[in-house]
mmCIF file as Biopython writes it, N, C-alpha, C and O atoms, coordinates in Angstrom:
data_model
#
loop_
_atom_site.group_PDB
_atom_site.id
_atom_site.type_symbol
_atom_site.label_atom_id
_atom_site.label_alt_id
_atom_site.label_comp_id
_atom_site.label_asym_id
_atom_site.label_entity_id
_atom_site.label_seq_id
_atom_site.pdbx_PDB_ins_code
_atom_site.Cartn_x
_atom_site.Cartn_y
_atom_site.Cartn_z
_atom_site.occupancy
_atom_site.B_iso_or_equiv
_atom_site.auth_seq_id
_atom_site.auth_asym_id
_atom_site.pdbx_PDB_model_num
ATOM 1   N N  . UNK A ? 1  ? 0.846  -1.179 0.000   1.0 0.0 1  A 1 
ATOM 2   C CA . UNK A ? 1  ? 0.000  0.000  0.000   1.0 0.0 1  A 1 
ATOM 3   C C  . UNK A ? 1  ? 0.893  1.245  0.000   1.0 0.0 1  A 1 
ATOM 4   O O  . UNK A ? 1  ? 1.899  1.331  0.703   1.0 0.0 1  A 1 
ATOM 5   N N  . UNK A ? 2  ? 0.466  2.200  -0.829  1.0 0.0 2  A 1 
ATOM 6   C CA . UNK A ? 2  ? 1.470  3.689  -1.033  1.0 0.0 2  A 1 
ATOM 7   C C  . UNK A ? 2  ? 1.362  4.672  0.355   1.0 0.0 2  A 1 
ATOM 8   O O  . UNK A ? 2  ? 0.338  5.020  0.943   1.0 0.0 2  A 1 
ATOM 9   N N  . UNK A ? 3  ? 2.787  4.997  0.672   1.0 0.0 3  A 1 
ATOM 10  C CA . UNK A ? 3  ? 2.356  5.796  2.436   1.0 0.0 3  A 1 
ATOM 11  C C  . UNK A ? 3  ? 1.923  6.996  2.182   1.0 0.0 3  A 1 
ATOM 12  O O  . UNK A ? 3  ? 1.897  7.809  3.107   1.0 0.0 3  A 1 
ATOM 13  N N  . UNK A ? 4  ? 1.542  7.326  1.034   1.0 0.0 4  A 1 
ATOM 14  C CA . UNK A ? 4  ? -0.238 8.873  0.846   1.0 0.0 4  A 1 
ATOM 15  C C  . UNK A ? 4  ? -0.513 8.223  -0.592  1.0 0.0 4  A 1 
ATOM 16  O O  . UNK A ? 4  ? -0.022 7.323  -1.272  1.0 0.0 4  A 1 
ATOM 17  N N  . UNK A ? 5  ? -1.823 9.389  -0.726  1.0 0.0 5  A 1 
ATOM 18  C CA . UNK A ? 5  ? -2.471 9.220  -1.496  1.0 0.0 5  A 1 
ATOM 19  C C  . UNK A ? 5  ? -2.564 9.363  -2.788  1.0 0.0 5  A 1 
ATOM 20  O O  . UNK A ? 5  ? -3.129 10.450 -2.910  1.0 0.0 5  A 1 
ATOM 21  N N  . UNK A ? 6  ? -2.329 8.871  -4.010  1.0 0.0 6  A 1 
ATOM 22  C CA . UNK A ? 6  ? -2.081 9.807  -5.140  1.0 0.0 6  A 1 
ATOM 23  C C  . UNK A ? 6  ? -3.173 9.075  -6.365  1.0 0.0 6  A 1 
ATOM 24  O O  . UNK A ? 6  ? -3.233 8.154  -7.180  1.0 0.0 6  A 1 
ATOM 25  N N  . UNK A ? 7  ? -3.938 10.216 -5.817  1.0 0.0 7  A 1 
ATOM 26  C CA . UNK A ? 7  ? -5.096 10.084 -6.774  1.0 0.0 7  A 1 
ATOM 27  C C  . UNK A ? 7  ? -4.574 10.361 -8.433  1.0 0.0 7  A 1 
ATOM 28  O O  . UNK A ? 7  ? -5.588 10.247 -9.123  1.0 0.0 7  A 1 
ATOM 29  N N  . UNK A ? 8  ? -3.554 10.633 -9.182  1.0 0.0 8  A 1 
ATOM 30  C CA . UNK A ? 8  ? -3.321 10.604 -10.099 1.0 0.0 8  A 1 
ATOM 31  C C  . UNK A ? 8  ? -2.729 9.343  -10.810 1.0 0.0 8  A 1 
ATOM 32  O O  . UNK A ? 8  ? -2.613 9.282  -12.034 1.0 0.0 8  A 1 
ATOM 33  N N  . UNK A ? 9  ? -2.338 8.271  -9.898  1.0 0.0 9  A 1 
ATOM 34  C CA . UNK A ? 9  ? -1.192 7.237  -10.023 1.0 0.0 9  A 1 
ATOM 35  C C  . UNK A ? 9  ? -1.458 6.722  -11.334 1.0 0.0 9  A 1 
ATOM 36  O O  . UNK A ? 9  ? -0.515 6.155  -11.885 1.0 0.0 9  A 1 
ATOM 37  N N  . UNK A ? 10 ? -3.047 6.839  -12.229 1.0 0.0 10 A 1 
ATOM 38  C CA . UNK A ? 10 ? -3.711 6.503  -13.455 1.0 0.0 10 A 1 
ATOM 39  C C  . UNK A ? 10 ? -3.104 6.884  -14.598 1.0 0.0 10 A 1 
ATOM 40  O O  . UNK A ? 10 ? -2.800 6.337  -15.659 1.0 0.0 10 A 1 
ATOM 41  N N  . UNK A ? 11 ? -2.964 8.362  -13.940 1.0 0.0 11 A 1 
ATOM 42  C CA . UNK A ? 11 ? -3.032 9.529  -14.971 1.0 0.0 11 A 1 
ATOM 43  C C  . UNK A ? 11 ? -1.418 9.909  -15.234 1.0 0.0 11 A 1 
ATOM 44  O O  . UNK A ? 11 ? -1.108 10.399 -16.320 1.0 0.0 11 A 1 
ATOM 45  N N  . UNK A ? 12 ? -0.605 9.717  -14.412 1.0 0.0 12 A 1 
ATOM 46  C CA . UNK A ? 12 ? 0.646  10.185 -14.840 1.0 0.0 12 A 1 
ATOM 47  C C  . UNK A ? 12 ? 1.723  9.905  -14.803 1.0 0.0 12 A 1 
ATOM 48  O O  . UNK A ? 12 ? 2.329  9.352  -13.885 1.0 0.0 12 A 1 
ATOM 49  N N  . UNK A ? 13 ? 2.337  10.477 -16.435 1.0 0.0 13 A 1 
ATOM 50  C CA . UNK A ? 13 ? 3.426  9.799  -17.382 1.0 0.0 13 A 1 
ATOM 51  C C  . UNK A ? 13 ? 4.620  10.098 -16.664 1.0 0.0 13 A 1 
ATOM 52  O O  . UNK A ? 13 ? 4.646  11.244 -16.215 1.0 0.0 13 A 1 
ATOM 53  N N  . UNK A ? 14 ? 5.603  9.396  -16.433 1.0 0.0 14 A 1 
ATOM 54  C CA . UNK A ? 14 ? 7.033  10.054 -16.403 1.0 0.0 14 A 1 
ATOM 55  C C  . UNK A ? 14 ? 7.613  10.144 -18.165 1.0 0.0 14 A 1 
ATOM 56  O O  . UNK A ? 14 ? 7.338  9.348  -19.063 1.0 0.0 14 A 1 
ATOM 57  N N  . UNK A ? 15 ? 8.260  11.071 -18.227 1.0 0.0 15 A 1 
ATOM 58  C CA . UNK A ? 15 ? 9.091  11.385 -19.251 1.0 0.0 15 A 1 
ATOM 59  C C  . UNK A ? 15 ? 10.679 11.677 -18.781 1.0 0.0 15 A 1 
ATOM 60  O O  . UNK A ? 15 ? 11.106 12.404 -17.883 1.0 0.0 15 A 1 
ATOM 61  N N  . UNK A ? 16 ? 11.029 11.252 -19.259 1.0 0.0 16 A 1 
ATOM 62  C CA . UNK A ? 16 ? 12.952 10.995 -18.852 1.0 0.0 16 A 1 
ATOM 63  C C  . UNK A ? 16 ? 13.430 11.645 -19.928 1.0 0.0 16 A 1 
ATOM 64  O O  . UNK A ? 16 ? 12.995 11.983 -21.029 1.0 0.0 16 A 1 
ATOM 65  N N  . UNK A ? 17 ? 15.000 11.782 -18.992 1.0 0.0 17 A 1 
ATOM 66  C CA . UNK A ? 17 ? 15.773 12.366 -20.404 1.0 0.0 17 A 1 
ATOM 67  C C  . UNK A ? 17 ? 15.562 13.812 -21.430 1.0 0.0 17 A 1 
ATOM 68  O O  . UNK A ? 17 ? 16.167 14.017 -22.483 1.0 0.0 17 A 1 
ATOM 69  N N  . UNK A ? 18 ? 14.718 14.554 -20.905 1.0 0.0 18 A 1 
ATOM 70  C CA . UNK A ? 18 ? 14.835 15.805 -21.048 1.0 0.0 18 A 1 
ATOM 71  C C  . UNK A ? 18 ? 15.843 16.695 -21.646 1.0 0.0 18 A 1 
ATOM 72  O O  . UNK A ? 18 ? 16.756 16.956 -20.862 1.0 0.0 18 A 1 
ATOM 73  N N  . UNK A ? 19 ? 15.949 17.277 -22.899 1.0 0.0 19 A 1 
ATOM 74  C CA . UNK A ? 19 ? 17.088 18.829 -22.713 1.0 0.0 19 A 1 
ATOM 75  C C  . UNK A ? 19 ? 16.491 19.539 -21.854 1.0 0.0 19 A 1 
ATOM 76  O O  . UNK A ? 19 ? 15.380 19.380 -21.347 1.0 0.0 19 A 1 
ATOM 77  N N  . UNK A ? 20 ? 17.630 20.715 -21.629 1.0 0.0 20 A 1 
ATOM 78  C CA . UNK A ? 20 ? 17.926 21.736 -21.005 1.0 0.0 20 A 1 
ATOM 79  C C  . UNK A ? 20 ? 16.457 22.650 -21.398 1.0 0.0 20 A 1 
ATOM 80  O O  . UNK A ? 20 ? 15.654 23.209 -20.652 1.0 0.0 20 A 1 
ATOM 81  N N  . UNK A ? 21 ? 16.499 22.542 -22.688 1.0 0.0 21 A 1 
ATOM 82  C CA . UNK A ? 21 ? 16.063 23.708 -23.377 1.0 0.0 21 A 1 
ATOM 83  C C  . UNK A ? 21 ? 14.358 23.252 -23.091 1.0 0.0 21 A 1 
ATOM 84  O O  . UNK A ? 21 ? 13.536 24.162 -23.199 1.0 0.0 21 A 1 
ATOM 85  N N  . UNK A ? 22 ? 13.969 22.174 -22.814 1.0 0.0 22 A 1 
ATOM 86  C CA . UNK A ? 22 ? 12.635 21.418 -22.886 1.0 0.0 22 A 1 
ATOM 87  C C  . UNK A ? 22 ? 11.791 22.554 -22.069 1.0 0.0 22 A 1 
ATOM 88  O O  . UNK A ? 22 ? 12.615 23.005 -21.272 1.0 0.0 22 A 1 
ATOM 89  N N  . UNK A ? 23 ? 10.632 23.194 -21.888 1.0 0.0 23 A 1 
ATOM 90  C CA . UNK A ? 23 ? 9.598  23.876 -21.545 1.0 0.0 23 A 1 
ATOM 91  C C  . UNK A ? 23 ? 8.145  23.067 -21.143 1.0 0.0 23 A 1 
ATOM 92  O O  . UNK A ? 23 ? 7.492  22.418 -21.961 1.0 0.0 23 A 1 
ATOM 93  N N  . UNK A ? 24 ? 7.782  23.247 -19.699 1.0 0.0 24 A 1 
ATOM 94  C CA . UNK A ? 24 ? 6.430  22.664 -19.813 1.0 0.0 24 A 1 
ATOM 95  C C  . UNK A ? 24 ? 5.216  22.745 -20.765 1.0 0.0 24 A 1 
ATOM 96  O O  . UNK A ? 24 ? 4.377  21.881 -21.019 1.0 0.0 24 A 1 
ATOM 97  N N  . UNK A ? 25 ? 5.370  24.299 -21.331 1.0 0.0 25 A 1 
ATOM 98  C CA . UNK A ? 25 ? 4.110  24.141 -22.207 1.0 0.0 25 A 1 
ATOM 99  C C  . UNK A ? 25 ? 4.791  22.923 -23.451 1.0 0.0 25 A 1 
ATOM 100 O O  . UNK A ? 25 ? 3.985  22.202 -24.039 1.0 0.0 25 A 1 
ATOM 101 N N  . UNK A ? 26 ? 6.181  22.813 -23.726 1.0 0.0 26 A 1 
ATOM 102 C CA . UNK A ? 26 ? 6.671  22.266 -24.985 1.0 0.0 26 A 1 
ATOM 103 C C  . UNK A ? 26 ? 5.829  20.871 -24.703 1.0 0.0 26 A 1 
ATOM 104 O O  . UNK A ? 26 ? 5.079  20.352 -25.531 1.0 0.0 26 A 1 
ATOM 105 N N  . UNK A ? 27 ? 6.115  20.326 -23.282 1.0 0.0 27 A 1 
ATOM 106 C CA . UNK A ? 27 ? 5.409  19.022 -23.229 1.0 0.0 27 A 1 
ATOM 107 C C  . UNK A ? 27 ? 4.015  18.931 -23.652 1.0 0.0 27 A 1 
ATOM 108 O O  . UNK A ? 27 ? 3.556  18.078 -24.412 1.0 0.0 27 A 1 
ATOM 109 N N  . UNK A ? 28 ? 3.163  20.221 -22.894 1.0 0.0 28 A 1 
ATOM 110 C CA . UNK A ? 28 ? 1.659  20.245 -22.710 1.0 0.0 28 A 1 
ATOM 111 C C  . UNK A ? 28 ? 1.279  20.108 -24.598 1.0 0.0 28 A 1 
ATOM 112 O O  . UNK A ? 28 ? 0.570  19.328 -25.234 1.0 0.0 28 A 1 
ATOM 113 N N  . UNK A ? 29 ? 1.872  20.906 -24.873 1.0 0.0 29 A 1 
ATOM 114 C CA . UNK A ? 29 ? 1.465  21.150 -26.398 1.0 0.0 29 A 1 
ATOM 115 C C  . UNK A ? 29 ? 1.662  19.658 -26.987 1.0 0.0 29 A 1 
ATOM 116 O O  . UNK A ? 29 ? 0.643  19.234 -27.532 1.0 0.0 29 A 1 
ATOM 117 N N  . UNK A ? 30 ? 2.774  18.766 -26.989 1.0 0.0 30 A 1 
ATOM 118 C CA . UNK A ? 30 ? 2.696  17.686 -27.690 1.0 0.0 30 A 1 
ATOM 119 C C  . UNK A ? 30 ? 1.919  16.990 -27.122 1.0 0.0 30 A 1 
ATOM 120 O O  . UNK A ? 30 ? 1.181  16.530 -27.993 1.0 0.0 30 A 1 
ATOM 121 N N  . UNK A ? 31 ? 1.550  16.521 -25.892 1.0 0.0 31 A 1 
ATOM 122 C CA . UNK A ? 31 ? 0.550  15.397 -24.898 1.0 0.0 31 A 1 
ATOM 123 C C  . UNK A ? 31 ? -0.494 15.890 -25.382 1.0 0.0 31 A 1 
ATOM 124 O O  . UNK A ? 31 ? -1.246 14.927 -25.537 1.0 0.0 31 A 1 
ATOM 125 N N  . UNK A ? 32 ? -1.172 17.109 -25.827 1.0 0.0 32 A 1 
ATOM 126 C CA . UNK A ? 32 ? -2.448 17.467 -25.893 1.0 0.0 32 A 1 
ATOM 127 C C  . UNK A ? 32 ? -2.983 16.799 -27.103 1.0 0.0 32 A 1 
ATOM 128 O O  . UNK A ? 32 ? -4.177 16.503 -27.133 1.0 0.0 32 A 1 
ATOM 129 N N  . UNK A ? 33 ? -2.172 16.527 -28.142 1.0 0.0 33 A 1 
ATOM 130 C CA . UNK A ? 33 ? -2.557 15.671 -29.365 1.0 0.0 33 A 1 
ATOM 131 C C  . UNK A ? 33 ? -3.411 14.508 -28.945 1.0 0.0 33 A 1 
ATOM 132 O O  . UNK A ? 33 ? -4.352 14.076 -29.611 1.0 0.0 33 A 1 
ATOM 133 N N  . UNK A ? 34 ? -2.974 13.998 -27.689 1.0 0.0 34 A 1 
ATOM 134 C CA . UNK A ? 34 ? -3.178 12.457 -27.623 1.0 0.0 34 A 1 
ATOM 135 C C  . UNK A ? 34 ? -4.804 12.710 -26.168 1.0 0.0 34 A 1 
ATOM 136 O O  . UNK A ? 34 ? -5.601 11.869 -25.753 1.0 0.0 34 A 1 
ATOM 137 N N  . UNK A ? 35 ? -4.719 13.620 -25.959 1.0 0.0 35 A 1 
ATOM 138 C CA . UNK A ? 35 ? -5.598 13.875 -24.601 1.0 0.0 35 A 1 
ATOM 139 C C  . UNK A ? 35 ? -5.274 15.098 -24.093 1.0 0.0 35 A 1 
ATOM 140 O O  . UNK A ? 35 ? -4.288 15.824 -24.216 1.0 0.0 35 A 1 
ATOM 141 N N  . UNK A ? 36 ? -6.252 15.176 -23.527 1.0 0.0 36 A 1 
ATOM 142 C CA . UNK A ? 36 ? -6.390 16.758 -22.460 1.0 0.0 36 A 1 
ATOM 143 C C  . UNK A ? 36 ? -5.466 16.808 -20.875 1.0 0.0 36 A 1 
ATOM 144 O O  . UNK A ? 36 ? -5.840 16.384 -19.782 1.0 0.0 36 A 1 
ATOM 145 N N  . UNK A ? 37 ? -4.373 17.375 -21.182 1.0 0.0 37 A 1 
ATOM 146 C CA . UNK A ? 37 ? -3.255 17.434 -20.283 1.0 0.0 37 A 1 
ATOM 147 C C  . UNK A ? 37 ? -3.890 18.544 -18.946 1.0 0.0 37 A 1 
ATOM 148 O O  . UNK A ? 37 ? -4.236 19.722 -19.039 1.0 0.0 37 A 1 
ATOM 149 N N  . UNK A ? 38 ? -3.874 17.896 -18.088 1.0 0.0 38 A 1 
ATOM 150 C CA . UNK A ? 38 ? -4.210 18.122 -16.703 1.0 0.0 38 A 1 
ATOM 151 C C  . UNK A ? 38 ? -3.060 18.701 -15.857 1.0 0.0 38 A 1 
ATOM 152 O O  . UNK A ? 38 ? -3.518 19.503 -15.044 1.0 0.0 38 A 1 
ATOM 153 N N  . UNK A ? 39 ? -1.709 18.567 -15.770 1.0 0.0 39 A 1 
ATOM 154 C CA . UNK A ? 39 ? -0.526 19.438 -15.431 1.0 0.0 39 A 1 
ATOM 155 C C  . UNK A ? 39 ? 0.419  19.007 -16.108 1.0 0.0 39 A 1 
ATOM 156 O O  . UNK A ? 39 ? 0.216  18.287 -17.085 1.0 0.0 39 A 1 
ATOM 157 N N  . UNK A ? 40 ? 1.776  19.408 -15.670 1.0 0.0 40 A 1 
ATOM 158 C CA . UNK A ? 40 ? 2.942  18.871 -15.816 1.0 0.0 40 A 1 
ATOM 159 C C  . UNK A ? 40 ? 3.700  19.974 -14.822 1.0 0.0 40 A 1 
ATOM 160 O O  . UNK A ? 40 ? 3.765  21.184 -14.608 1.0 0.0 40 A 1 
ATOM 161 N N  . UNK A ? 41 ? 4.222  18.710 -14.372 1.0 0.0 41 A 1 
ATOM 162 C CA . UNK A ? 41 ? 5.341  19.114 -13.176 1.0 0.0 41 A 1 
ATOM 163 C C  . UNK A ? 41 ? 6.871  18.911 -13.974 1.0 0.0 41 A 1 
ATOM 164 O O  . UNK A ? 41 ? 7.360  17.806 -14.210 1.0 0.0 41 A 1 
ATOM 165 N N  . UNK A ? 42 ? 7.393  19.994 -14.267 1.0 0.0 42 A 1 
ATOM 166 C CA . UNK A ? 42 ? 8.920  19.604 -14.676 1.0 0.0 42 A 1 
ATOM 167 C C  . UNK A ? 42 ? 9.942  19.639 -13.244 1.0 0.0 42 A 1 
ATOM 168 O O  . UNK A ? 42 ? 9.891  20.366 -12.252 1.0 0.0 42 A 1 
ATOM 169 N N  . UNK A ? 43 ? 10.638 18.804 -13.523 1.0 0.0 43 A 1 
ATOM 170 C CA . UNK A ? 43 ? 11.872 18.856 -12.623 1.0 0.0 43 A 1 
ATOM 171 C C  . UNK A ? 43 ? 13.066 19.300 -13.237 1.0 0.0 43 A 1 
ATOM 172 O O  . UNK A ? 43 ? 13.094 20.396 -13.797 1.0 0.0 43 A 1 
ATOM 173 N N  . UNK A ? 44 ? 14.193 18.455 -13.181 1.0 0.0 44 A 1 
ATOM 174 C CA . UNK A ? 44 ? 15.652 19.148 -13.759 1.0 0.0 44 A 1 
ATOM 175 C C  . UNK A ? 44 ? 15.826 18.438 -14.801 1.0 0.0 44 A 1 
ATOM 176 O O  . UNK A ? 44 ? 16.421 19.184 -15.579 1.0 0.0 44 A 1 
ATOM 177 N N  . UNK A ? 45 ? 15.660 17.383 -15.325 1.0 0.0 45 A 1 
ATOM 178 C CA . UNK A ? 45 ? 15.811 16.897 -16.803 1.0 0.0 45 A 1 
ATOM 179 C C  . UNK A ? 45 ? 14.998 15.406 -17.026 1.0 0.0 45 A 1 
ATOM 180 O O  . UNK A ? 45 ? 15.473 14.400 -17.554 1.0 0.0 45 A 1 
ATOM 181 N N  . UNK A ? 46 ? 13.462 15.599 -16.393 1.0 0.0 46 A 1 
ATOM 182 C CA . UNK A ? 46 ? 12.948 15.014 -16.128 1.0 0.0 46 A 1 
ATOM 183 C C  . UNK A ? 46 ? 11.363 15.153 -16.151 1.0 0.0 46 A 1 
ATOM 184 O O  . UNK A ? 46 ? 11.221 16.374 -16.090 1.0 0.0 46 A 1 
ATOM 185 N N  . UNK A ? 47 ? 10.115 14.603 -16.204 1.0 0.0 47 A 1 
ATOM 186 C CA . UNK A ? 47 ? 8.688  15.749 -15.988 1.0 0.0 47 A 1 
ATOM 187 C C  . UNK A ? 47 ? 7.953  14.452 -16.072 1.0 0.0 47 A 1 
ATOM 188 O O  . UNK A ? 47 ? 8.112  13.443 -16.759 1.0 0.0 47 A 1 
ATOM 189 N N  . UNK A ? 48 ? 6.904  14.883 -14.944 1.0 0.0 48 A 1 
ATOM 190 C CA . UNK A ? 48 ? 5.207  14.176 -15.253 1.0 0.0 48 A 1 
ATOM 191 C C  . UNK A ? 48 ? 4.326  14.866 -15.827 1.0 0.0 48 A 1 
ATOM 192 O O  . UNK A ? 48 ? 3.976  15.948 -15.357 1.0 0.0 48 A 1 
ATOM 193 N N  . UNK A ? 49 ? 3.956  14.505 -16.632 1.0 0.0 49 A 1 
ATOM 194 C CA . UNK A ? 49 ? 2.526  15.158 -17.557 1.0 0.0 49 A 1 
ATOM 195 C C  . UNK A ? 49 ? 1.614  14.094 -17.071 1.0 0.0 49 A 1 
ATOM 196 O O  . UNK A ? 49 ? 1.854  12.893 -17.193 1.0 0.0 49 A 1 
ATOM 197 N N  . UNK A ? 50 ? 0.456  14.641 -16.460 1.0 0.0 50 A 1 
ATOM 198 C CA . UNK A ? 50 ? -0.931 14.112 -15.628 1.0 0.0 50 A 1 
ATOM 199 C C  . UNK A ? 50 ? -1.922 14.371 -16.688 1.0 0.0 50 A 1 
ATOM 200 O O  . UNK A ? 50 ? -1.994 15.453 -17.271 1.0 0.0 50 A 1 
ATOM 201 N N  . UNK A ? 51 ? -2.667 13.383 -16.921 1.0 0.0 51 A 1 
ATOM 202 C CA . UNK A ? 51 ? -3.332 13.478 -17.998 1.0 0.0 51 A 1 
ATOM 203 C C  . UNK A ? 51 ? -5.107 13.320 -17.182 1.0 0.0 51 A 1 
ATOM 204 O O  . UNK A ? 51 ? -5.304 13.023 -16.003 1.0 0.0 51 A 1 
ATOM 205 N N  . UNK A ? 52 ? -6.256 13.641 -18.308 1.0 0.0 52 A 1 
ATOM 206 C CA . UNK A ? 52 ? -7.055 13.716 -17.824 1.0 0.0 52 A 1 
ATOM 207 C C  . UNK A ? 52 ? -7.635 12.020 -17.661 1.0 0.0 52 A 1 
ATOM 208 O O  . UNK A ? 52 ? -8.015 11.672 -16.542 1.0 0.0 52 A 1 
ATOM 209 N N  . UNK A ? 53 ? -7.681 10.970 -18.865 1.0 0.0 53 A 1 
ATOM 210 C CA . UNK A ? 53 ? -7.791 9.669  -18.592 1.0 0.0 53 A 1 
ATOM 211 C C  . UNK A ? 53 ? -6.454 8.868  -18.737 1.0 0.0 53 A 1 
ATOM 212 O O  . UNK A ? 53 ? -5.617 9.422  -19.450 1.0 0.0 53 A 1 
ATOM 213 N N  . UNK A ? 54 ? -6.213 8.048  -18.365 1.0 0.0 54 A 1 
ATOM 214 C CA . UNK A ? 54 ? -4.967 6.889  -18.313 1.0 0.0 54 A 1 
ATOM 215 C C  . UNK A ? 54 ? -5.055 6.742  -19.999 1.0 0.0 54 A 1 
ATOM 216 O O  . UNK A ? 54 ? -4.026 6.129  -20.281 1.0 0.0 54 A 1 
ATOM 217 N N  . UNK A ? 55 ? -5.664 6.965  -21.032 1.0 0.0 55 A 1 
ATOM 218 C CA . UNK A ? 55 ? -5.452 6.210  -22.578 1.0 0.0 55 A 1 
ATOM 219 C C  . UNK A ? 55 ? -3.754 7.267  -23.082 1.0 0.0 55 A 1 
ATOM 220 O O  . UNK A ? 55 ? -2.992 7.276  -24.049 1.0 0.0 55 A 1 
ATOM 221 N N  . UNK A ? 56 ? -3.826 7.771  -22.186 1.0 0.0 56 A 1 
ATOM 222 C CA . UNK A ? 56 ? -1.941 8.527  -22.748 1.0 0.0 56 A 1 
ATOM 223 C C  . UNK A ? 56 ? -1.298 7.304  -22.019 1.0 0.0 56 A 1 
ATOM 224 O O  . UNK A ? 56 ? -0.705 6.467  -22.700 1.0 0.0 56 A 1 
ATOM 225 N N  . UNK A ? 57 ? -1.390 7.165  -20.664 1.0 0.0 57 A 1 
ATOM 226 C CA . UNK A ? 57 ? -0.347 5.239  -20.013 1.0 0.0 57 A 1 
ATOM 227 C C  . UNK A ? 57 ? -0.717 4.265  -21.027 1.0 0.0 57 A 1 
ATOM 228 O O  . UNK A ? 57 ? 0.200  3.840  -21.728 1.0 0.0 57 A 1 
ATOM 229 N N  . UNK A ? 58 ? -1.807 3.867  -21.217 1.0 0.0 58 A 1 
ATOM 230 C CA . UNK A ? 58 ? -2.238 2.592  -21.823 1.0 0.0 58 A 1 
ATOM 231 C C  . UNK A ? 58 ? -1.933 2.562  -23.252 1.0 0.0 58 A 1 
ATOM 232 O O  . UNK A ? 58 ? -1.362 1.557  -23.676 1.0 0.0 58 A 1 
ATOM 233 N N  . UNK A ? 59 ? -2.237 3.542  -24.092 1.0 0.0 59 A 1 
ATOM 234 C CA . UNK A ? 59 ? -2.183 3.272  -26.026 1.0 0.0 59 A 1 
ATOM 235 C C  . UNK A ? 59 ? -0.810 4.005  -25.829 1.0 0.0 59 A 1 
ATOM 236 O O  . UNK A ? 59 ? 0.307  3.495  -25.913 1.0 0.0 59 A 1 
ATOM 237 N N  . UNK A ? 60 ? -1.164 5.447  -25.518 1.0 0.0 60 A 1 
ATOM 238 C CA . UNK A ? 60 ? 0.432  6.365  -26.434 1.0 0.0 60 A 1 
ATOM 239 C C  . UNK A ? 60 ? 1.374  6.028  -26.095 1.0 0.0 60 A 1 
ATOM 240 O O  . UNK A ? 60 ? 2.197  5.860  -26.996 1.0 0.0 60 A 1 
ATOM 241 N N  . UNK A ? 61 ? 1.850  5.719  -24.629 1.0 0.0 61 A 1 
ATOM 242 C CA . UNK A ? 61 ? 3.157  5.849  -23.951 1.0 0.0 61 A 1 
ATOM 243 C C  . UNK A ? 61 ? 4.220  4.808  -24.562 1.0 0.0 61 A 1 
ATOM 244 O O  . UNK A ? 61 ? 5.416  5.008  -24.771 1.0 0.0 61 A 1 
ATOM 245 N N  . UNK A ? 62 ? 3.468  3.644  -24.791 1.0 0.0 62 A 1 
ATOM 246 C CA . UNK A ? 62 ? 4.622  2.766  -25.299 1.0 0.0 62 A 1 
ATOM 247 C C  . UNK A ? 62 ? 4.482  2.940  -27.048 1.0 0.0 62 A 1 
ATOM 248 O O  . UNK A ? 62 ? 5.113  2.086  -27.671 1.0 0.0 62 A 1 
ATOM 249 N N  . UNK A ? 63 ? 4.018  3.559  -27.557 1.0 0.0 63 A 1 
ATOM 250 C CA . UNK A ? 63 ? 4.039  3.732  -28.955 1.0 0.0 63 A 1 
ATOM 251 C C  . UNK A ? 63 ? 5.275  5.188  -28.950 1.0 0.0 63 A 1 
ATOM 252 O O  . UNK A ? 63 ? 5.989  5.312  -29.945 1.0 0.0 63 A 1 
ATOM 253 N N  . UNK A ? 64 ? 5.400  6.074  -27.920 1.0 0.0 64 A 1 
ATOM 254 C CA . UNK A ? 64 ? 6.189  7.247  -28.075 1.0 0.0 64 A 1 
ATOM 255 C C  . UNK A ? 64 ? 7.777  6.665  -27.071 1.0 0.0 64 A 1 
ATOM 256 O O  . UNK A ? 64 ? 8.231  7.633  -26.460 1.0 0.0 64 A 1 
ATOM 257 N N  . UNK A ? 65 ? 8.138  6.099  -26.966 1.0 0.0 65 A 1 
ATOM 258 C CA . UNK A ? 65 ? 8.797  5.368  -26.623 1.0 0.0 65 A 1 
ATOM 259 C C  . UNK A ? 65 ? 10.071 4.796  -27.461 1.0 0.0 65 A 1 
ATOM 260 O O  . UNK A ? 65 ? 9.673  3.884  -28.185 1.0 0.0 65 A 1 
ATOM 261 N N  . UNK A ? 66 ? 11.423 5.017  -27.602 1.0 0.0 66 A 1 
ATOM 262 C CA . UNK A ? 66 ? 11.857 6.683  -26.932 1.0 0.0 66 A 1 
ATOM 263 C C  . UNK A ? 66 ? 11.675 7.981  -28.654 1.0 0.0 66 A 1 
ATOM 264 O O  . UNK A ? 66 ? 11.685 7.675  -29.846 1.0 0.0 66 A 1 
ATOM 265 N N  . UNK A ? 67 ? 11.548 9.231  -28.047 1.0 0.0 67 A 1 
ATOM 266 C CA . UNK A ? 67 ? 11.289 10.175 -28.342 1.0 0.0 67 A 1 
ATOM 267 C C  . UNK A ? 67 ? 12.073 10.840 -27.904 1.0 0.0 67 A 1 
ATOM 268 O O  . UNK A ? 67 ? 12.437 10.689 -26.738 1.0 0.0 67 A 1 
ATOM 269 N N  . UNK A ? 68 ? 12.677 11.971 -28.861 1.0 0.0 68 A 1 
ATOM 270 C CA . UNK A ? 68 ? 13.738 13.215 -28.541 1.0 0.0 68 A 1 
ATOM 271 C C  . UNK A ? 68 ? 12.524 14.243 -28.615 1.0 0.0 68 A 1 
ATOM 272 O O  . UNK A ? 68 ? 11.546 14.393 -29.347 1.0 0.0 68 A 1 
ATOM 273 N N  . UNK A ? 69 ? 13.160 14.991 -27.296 1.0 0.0 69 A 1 
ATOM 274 C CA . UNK A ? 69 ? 12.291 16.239 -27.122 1.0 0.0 69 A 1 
ATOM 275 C C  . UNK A ? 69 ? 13.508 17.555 -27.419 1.0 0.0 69 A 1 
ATOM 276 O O  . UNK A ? 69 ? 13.166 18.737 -27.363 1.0 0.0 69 A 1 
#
């Protein structure tokens, strides 16, 4: 069992491997093709994009797999 709660655990992608230069909207704008992007948290060369249903985990993720951003 997870020690809190994360009501997103459905919804969101890790993306690895990041440039420098990468921008959250850069992510939001490409994820939005596939579904209605709900956040994205960037870190340092790294980001979750939270999506509104899991069909970005389930169909896209392993079809975009790997991808240069």
């Amino acid at each position: 069992m997870p020690r809190y709660n994360d009501r997103y655990a459905n919804t969101r992608l890790y993306v690895g491997h990041l440039a420098s230069r990468t921008r959250s909207r850069d992510l939001e704008h490409f994820f939005s093709k596939y579904g209605r992007v709900r956040d994205v948290d960037m870190k340092r060369d790294y980001a979750f994009v939270v999506s509104v249903s899991s069909f970005l985990l389930i169909v896209v993720a392993p079809l975009l797999n790997p991808i240069n951003f």
